[in-house]
C-alpha positions as CSV (number, residue, x, y, z in Angstrom):
1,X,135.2,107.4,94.6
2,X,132.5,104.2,93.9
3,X,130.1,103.8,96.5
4,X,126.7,102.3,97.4
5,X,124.0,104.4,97.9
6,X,123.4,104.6,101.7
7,X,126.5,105.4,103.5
8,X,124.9,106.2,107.1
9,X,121.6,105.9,108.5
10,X,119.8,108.1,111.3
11,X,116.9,105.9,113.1
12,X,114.3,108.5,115.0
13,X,113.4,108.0,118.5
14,X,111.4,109.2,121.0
15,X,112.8,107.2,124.0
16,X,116.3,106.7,124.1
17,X,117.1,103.8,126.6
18,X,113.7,102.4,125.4
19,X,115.0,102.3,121.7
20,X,118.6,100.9,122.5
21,X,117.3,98.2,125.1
22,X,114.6,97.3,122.0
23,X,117.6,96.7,119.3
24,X,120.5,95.4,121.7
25,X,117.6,92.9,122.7
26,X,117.0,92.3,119.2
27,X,120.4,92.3,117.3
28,X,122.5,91.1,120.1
29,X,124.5,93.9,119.6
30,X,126.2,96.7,122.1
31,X,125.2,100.2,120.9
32,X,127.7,103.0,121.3
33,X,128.0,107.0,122.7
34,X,128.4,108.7,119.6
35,X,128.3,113.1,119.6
36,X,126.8,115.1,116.6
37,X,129.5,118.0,116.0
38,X,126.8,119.7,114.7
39,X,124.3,119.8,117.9
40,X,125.4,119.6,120.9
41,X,121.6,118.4,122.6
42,X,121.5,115.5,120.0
43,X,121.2,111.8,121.4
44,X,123.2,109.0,119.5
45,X,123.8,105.4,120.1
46,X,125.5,104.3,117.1
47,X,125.3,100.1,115.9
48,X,128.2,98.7,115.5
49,X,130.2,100.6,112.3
50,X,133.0,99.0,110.4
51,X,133.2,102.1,107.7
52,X,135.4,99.7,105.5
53,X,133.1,96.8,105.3
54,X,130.3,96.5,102.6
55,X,127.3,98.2,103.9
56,X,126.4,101.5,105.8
57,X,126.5,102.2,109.4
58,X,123.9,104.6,111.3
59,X,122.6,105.2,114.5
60,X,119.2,106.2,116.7
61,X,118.7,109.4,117.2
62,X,116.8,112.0,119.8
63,X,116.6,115.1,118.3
64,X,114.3,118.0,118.9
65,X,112.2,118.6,115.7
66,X,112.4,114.8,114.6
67,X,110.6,112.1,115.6
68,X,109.6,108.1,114.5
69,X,107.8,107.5,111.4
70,X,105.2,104.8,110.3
71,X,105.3,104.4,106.4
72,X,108.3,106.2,105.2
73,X,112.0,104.6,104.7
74,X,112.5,100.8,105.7
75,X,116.3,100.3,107.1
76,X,117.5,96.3,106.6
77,X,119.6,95.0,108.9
78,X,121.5,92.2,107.4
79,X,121.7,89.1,109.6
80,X,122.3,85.6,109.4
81,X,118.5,84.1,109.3
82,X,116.2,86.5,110.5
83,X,114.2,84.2,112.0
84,X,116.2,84.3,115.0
85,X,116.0,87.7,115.0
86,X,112.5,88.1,114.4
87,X,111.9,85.8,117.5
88,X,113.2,88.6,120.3
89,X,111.1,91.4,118.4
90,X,107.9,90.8,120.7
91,X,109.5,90.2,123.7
92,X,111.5,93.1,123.6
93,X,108.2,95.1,123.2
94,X,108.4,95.5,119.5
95,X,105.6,93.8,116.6
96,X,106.1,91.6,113.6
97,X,104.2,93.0,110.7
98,X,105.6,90.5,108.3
99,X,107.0,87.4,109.5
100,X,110.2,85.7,107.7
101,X,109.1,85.5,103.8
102,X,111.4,84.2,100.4
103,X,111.9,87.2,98.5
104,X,113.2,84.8,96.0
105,X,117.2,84.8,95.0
106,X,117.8,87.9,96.9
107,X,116.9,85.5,100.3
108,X,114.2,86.3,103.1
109,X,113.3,89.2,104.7
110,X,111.7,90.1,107.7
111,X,109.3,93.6,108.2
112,X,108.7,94.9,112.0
113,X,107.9,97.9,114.2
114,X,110.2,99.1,116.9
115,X,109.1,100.1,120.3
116,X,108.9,103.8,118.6
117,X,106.7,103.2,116.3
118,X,109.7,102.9,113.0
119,X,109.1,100.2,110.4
120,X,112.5,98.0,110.0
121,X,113.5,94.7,108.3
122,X,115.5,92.3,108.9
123,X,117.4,90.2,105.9
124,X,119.1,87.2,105.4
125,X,120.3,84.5,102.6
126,X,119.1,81.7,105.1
């Protein structure tokens, strides 16, 4: 089977209801329950997860042993301008690092912290 490279996504957290109010706030998007069948003390609040549309789903996570990282992997979330986006980011008690910039054909991206201290972008074709 063909697929893309990332097929799920684990974002760390320290603070769960922090974290989810910080990216519904942001995304305008309901996260959900999900349950690790591998761990029963696992947190997960999953975005919004179409497994058969382009893209890869994933989820923030509280796990002992595992914590929010400055520096490492950058997670895109694909919008439609992240402008709009990038507007709720400090009022929902997160920073932009790098406001909206052309990243040529491949559209505009977006680079901010979360209220946990992970680095994410946001990325549009507007």
């Amino acid at each position: 089977m063909k697929q893309n490279a990332v097929g799920w996504f684990d974002i760390y957290v320290n603070d769960m209801d922090r974290a989810v109010s910080f990216y519904q706030s942001v995304l305008k998007q309901e996260l959900e329950n999900i349950g690790d069948p591998t761990d029963s003390d696992v947190i997960m609040k999953s975005f919004p997860t179409d497994m058969a549309t382009y893209g890869a789903g994933g989820a923030l996570v509280k796990r002992k042993g595992c914590a929010p990282v400055t520096g490492g992997t950058i997670v895109y979330f694909g919008v439609e301008d992240c402008s709009i986006e990038e507007s709720r980011v400090n009022k929902a008690g997160g920073k932009v690092i790098n406001p909206k910039m052309s990243i040529g054909e491949f559209g505009w991206v977006s680079l901010c912290m979360d209220t946990e201290g992970n680095m994410f972008g946001l990325s549009s074709m507007k």
